[in-house]
RODO-2510 file (C-alpha; in nm, 4 decimals, decimal comma):
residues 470
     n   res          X          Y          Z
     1     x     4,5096     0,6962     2,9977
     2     x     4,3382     0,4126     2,8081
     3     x     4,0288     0,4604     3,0755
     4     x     4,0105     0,7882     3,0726
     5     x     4,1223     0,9140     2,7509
     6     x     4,0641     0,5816     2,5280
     7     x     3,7701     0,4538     2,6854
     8     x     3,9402     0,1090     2,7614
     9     x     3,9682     0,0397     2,3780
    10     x     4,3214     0,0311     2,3771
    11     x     4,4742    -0,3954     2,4185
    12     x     4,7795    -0,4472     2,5886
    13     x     4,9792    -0,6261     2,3746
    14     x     5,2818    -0,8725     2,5449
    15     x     5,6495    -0,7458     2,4903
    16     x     5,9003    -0,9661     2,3426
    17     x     6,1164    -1,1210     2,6085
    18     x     6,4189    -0,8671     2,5701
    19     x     6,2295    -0,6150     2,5894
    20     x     6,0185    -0,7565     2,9172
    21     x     6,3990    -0,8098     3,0482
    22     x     6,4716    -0,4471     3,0308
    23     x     6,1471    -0,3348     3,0921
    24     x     6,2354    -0,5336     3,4934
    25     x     6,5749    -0,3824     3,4711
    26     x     6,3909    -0,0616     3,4645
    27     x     6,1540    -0,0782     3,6766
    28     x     6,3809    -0,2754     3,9981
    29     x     6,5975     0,0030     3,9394
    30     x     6,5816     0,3494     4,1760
    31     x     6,4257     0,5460     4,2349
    32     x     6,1675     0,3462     4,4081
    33     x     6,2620    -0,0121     4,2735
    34     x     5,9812    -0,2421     4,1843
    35     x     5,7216     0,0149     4,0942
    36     x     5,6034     0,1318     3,7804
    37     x     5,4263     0,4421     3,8478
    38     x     5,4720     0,6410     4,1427
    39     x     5,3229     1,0128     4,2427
    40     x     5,5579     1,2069     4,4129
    41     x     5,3688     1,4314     4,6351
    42     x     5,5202     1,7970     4,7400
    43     x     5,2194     1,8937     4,9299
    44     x     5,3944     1,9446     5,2331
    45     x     5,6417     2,1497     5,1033
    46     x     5,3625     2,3575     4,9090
    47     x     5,6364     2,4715     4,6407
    48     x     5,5075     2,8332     4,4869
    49     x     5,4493     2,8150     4,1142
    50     x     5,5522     3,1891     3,9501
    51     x     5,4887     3,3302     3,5753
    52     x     5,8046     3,4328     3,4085
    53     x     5,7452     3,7663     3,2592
    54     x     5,9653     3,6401     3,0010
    55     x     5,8313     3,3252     2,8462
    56     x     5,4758     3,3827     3,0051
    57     x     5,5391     3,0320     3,1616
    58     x     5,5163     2,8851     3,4372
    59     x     5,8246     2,7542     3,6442
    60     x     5,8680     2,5861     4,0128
    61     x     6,2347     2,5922     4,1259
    62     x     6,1488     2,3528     4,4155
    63     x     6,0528     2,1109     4,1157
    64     x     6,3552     2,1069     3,9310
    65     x     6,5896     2,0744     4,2103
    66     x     6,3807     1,7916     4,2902
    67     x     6,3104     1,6391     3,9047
    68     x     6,6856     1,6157     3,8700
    69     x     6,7385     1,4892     4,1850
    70     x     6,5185     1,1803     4,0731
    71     x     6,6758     1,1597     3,7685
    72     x     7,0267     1,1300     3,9494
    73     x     6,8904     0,8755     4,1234
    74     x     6,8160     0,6675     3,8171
    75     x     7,1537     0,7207     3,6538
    76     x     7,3594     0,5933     3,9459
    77     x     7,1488     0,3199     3,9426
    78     x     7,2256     0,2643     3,5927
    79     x     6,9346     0,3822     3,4028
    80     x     7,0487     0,5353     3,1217
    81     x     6,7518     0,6530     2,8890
    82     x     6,5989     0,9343     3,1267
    83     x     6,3376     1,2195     2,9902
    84     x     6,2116     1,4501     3,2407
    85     x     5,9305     1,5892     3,0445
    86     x     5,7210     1,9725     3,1140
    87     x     5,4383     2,1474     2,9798
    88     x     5,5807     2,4525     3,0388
    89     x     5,9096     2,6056     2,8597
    90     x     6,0048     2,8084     3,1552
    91     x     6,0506     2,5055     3,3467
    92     x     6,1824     2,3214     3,1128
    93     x     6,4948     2,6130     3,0903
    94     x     6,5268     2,5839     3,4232
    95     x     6,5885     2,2128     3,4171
    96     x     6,7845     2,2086     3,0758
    97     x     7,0437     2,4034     3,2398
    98     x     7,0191     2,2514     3,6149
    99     x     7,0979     1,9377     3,3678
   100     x     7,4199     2,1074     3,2221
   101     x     7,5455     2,2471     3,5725
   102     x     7,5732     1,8850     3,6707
   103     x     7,6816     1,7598     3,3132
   104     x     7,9743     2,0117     3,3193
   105     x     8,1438     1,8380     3,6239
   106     x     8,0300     1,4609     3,5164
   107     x     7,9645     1,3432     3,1782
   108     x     7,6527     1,0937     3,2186
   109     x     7,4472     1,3859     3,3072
   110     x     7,4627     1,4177     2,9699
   111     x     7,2425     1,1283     2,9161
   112     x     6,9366     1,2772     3,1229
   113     x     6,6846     1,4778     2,9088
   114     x     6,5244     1,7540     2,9443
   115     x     6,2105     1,8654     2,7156
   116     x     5,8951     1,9729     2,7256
   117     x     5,5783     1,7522     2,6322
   118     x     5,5092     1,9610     2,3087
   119     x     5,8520     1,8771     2,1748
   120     x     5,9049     1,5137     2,2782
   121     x     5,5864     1,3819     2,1057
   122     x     5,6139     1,0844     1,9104
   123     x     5,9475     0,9832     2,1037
   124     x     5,9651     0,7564     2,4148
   125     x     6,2189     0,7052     2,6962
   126     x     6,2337     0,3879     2,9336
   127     x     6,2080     0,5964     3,2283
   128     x     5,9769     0,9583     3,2106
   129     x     5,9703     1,1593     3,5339
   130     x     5,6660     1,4256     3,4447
   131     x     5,7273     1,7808     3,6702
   132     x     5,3123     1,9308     3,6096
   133     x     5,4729     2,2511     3,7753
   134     x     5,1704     2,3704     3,9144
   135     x     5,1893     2,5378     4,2945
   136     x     5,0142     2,8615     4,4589
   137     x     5,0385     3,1600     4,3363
   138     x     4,9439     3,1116     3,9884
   139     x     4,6417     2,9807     3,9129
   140     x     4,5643     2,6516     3,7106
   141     x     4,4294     2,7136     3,3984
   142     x     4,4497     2,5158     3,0824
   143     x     4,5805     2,2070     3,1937
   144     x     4,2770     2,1353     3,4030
   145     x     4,1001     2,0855     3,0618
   146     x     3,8243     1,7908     3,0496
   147     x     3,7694     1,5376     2,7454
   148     x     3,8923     1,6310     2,4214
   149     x     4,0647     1,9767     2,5344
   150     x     4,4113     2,0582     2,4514
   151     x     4,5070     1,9624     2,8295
   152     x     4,3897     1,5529     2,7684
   153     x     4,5847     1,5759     2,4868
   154     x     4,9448     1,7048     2,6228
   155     x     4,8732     1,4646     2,9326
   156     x     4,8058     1,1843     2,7157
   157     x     5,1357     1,2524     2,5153
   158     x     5,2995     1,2420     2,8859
   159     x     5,2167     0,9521     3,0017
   160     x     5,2387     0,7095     2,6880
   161     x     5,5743     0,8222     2,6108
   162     x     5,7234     0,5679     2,9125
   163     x     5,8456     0,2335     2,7662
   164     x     5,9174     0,1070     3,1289
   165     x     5,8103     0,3593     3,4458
   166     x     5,7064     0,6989     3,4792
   167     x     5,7106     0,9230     3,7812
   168     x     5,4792     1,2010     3,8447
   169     x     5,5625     1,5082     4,0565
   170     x     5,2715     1,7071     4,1725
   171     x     5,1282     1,9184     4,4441
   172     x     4,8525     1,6988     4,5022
   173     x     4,6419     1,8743     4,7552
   174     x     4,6481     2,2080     4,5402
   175     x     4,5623     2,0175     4,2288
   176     x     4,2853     1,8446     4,4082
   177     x     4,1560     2,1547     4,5187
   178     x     4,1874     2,3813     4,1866
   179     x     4,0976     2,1123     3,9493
   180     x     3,7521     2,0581     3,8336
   181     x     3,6027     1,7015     3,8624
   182     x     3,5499     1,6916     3,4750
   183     x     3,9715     1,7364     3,4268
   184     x     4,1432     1,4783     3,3073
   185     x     4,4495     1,5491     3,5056
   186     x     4,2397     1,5336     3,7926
   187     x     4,1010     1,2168     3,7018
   188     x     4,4261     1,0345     3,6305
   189     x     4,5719     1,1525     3,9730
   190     x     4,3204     1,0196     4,2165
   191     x     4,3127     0,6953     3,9504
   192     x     4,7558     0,6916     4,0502
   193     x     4,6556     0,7696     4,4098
   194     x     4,4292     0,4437     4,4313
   195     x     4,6528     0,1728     4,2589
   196     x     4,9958     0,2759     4,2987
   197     x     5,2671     0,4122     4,4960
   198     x     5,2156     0,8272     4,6807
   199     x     5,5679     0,8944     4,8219
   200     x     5,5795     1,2357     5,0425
   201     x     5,8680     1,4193     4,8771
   202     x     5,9635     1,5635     5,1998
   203     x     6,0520     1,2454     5,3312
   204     x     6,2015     1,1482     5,0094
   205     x     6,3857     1,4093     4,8683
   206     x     6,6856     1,4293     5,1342
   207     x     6,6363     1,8132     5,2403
   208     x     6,8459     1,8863     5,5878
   209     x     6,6066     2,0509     5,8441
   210     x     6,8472     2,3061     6,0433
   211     x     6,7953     2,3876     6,3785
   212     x     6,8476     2,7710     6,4763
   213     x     7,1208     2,6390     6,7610
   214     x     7,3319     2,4402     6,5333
   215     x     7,4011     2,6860     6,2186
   216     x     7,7043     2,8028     6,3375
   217     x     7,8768     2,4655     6,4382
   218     x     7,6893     2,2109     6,1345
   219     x     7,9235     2,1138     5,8645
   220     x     7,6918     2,0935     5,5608
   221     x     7,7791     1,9459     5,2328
   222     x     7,6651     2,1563     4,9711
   223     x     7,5486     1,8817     4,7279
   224     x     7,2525     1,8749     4,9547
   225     x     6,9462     2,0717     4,9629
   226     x     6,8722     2,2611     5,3248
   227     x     6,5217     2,3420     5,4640
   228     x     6,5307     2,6242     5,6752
   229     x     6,2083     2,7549     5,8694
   230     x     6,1691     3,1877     5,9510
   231     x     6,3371     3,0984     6,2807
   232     x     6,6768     2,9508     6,1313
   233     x     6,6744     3,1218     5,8205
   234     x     6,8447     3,4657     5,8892
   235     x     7,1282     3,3421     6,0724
   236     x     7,2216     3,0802     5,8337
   237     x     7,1735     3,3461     5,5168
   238     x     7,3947     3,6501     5,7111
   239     x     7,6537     3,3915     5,7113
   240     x     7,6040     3,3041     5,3587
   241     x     7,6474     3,7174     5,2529
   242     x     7,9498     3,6909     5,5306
   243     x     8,1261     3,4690     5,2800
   244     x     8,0168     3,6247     4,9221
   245     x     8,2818     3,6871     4,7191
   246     x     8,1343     3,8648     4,4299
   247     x     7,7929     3,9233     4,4292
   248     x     7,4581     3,9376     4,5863
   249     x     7,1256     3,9870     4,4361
   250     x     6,8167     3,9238     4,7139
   251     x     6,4257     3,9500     4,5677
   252     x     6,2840     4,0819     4,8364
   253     x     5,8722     4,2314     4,7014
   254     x     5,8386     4,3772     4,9966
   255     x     6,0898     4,6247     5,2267
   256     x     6,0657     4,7258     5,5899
   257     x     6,2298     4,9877     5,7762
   258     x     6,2959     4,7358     6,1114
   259     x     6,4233     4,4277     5,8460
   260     x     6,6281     4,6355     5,6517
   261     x     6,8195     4,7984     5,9015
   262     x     6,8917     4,4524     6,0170
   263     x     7,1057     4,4380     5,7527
   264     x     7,3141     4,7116     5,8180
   265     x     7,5846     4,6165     5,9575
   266     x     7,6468     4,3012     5,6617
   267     x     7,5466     4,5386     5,3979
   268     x     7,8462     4,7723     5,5213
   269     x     8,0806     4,4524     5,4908
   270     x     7,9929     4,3687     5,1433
   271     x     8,0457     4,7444     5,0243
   272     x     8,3765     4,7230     5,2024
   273     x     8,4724     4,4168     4,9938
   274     x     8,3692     4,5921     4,7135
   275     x     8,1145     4,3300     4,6456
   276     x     7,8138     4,3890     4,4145
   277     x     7,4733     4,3877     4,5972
   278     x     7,1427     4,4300     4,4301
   279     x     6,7981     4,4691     4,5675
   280     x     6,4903     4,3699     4,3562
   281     x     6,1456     4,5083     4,4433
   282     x     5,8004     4,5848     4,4087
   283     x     5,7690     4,9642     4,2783
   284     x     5,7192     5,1289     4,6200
   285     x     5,3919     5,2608     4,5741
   286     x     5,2777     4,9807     4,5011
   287     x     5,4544     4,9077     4,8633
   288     x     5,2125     5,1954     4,9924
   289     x     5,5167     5,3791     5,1224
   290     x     5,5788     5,7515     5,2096
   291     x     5,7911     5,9515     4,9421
   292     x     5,9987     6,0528     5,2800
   293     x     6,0884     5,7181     5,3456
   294     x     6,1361     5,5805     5,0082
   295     x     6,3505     5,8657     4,9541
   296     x     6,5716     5,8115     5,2788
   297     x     6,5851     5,3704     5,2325
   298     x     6,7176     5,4549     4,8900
   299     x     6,9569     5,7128     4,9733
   300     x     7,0706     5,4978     5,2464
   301     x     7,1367     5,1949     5,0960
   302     x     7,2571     5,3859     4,7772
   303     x     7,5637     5,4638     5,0491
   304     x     7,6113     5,1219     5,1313
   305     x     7,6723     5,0251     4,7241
   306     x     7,3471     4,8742     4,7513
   307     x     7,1649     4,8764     4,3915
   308     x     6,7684     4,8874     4,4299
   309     x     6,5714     4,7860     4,1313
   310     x     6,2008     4,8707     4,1142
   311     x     5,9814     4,5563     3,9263
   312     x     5,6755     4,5683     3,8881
   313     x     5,5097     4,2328     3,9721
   314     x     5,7957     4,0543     4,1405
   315     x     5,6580     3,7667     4,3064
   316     x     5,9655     3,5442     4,3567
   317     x     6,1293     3,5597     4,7273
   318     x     6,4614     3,4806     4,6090
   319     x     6,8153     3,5419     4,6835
   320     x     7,1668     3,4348     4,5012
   321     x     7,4962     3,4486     4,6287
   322     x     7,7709     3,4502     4,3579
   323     x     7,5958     3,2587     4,1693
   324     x     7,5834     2,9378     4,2907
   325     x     7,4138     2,9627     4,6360
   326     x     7,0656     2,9991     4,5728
   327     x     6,8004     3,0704     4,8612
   328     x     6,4387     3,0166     4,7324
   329     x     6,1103     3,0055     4,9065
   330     x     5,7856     3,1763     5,0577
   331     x     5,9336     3,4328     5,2963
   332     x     6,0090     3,8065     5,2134
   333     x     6,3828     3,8904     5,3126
   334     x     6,3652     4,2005     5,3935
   335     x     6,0359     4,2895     5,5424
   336     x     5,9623     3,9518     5,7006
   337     x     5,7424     3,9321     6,0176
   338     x     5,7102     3,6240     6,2864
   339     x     5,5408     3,3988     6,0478
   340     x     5,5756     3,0568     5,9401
   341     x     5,7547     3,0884     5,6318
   342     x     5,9807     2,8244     5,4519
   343     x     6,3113     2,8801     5,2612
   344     x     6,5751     2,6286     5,1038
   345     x     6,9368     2,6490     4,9771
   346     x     7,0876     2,4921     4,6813
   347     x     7,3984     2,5413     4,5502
   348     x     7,5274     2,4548     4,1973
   349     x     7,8684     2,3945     4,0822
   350     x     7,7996     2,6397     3,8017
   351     x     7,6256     3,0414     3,7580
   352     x     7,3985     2,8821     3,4654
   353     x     7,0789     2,7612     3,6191
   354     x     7,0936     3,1361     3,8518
   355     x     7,1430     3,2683     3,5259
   356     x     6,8394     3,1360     3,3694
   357     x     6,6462     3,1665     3,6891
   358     x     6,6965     3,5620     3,7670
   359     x     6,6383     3,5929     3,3315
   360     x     6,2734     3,3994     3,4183
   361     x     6,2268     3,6274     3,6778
   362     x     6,2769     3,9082     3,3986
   363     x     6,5817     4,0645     3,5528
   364     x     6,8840     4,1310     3,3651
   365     x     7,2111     4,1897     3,6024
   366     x     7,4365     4,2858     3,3319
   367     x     7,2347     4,5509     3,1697
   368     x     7,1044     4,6551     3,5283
   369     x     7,4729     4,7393     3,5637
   370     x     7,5429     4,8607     3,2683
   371     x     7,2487     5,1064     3,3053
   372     x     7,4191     5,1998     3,6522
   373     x     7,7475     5,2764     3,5201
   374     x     7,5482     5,5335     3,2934
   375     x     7,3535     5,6722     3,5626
   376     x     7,6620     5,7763     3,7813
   377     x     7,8437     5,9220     3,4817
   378     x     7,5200     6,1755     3,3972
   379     x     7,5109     6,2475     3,7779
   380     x     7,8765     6,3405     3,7535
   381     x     7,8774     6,5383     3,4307
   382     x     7,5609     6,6891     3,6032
   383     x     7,7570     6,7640     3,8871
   384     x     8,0661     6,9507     3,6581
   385     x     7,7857     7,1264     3,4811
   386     x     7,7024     7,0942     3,1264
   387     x     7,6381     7,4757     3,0357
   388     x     7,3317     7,7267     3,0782
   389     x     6,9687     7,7493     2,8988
   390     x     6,8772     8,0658     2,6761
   391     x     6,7372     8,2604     3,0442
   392     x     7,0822     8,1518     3,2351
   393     x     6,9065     7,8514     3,3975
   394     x     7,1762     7,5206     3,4762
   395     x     7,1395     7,2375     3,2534
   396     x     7,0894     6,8810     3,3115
   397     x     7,1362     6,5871     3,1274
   398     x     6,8717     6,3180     3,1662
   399     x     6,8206     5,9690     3,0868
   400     x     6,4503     5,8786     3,0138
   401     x     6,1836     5,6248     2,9122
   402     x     6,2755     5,7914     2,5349
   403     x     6,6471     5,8371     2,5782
   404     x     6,8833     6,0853     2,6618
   405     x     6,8007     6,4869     2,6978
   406     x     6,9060     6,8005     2,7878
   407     x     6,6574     7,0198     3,0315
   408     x     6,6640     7,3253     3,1936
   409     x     6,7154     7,2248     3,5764
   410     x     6,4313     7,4627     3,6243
   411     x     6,1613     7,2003     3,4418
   412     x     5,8776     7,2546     3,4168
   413     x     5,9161     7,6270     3,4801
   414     x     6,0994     7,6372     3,2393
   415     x     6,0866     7,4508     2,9475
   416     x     6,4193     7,5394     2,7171
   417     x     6,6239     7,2402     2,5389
   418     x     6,9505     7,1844     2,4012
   419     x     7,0378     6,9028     2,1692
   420     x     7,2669     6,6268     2,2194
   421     x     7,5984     6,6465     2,1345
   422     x     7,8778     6,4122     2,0481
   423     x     8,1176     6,4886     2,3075
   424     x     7,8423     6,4203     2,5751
   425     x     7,7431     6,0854     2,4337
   426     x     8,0941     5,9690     2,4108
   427     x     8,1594     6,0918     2,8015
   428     x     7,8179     5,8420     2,8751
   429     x     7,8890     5,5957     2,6350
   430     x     8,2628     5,5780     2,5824
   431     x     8,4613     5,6697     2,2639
   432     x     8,4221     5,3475     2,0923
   433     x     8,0098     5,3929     2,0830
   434     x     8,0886     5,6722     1,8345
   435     x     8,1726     5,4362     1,6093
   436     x     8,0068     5,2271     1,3983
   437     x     8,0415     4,8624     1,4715
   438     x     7,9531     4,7486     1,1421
   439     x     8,2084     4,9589     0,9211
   440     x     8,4127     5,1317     1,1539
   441     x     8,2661     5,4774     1,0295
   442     x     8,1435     5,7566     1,2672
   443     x     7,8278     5,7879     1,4369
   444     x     7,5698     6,0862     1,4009
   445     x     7,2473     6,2183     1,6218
   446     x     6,9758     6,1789     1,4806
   447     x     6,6173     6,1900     1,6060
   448     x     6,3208     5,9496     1,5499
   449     x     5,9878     6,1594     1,5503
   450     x     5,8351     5,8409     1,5605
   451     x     5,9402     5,7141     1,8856
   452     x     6,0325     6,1166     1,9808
   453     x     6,4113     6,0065     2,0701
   454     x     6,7546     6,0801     1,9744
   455     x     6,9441     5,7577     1,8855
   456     x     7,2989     5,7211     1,6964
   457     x     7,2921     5,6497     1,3089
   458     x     7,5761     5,5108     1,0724
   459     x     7,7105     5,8446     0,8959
   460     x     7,7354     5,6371     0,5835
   461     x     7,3713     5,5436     0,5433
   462     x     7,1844     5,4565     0,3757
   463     x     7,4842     5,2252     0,2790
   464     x     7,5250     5,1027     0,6383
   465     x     7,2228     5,1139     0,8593
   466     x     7,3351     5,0681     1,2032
   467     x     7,1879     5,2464     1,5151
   468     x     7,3023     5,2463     1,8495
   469     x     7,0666     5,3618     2,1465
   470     x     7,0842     5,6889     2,3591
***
């Protein structure tokens, strides 16, 4: 920093001798004792680096996993003033509560601190462990900055903030390759990479490489990562839904007829344990597929309890198992091909940091629910019939973009409409949604010409102005 960003006008001055004496403490300490700046390297791994939707951040579950794991590392060691420090607040979510799954089963988590670089400036911490996030995928954009930009400022604020020892986590090679030779960040790395420590984080981080023959007999422990290749993947994740308990939710982008069927046969076993299963993908034409098959692979996995969710933009290959198992990497679950793809398994003691992840991702399981609950209640009111248009024509409730309606089934030939009515809402919604949750008074329909929907309005407004959505 003082060479690149001060121009070597900054003087070291010497610390006072208790201060030198923790300062050794610190720095003897793991992880890697005896060094005071070290790069840890995940370019073997090549961790993907995703946008949430969310936040518009960027977030790297391979990084956090492996921030805290350093962090651990410390703490046992008897570090006790930790700061893993982000520019991103995705990641930095991600972390905070990887942090509290961990603190809610032992208390000294608690001292390990999670924050991102805007909001830790003008504090320091004896030890800093710096996650820069980046991966494939996205693209590197303003922190490559050069002199004076907003990106030598938040990587200045980084780096000074470590009384004692600071360790970097990076993809080097893909930095190295996306950066410009006028960044900063690029300029400080291959500065690290000449006068101190590069530690492969595949041989560091202590991931368990499974071979294919061996899933069925190894007795893992769960506290530890596993790093499964395309070959050994499949078996060891149909033995992970064999065991679910509650609930599955895989992010598969892609579908395929031959990789979904594959999953037949487990797919009938969850819906026989009555566990919930969800499916998250691409929009299929955005999957180029035929209406005739999209039309059968939903139908089909509709009868298995399967709940497919079309998201526009899903990048993530992901998959959670109640909660706590969580498979992450770069291969597509269900429409993978023979090709070299890489996924891992943590597992947490707690559903938080799934939580968070799946709400980075921008999906929402309990309103996805919800919304399904409401979908099979309008297909069976549908189904009991809901009375006839003006010509004698069925009608049909329907749940839109705008809210709920009532169409002739013959739309758009033809085009009579019936309003909402009190006793349907309450059949969707239940009786209490008639109600007002403010004052306890009864709901009305009204209808917003604004946003050309129906919604439910406080009968005693304008005294009481709450709404509830159709």
């Amino acid at each position: 920093v003082n060479k690149f960003v001060y121009k070597n006008i900054l003087i070291s001055e010497t610390k006072p001798p208790d201060k030198y004496e923790k300062e050794k403490l610190i720095v003897n300490s793991k992880p890697f004792p005896g060094e005071k700046v070290i790069l840890c390297d995940t370019s073997e791994f090549n961790p993907w680096c995703t946008k949430s939707p969310v936040y518009n951040s960027p977030f790297n579950v391979y990084n956090a996993f492996l921030s805290v794991y350093l962090a651990e590392q410390a703490l046992l060691s008897g570090v006790d003033d930790i700061v893993i420090l982000t520019p991103y607040k995705a990641q930095n979510r991600l972390i905070y509560k990887l942090v509290a799954d961990k603190a809610a089963v032992d208390a000294n988590f608690k001292k390990i601190i999670p924050a991102s670089i805007h909001r830790f400036q003008g504090r320091e911490s004896e030890l800093i462990i710096l996650d820069l996030v980046e991966g494939p995928i996205k693209k590197v954009k303003w922190l490559g900055g050069g002199f004076d930009s907003d990106a030598m400022r938040l990587i200045n604020v980084a780096i000074t903030r470590s009384r004692s020892k600071i360790i970097v986590i990076a993809n080097l090679q893909y930095l190295e390759k996306e950066l410009k030779e006028q960044s900063i960040l690029k300029q400080i790395l291959e500065e690290i990479k000449r006068n101190y420590l590069v530690v492969n984080a595949q041989k560091f981080f202590p991931f368990i490489n499974i071979p294919i023959k061996k899933i069925d007999s190894i007795n893992i422990d769960d506290s530890t990562p596993q790093f499964y290749n395309h070959v050994s993947f499949y078996k060891a994740f149909l033995k992970d839904l064999s065991q679910a308990k509650d609930k599955v939710v895989i992010v598969s982008p892609f579908l395929t007829p031959n990789r979904v069927s594959s999953f037949e046969t487990i797919f009938r076993e969850l819906h026989h344990k009555k566990i919930k299963a969800f499916i998250i993908t691409k929009p299929f034409k955005q999957q180029k597929m035929t209406l005739d098959f999209e039309k059968r692979l939903v139908e089909n996995l509709k009868k298995l309890g399967i709940i497919v969710i079309n998201k526009p933009l899903t990048h993530e290959k992901l998959a959670i198992i109640d909660g706590k198992i969580i498979w992450h990497g770069s291969l597509n679950i269900l429409s993978h091909k023979n090709t070299s793809e890489l996924m891992t398994r943590f597992v947490t003691k707690e559903t938080k940091f799934s939580e968070e992840l799946l709400k980075l991702c921008g999906i929402n399981l309990k309103k996805i629910i919800e919304e399904n609950i409401i979908e099979k209640k309008i297909e069976n009111l549908n189904k009991k019939g809901i009375g006839f248009c003006p010509k004698g024509h069925p009608l049909v409730l329907k749940k839109t973009s705008f809210g709920l309606f009532i169409f002739c089934s013959k739309f758009p030939g033809c085009e009579e409409k019936m309003p909402l009515t009190l006793d349907i809402v309450g059949e969707i919604f239940g009786e209490k949604y008639l109600y007002c949750e403010k004052c306890k008074s009864s709901m009305i329909i009204k209808f917003s010409s604004k946003r050309k929907s129906y919604f439910l309005g406080c009968s005693r407004y304008p005294n009481c102005r709450f709404t509830r959505q159709l």
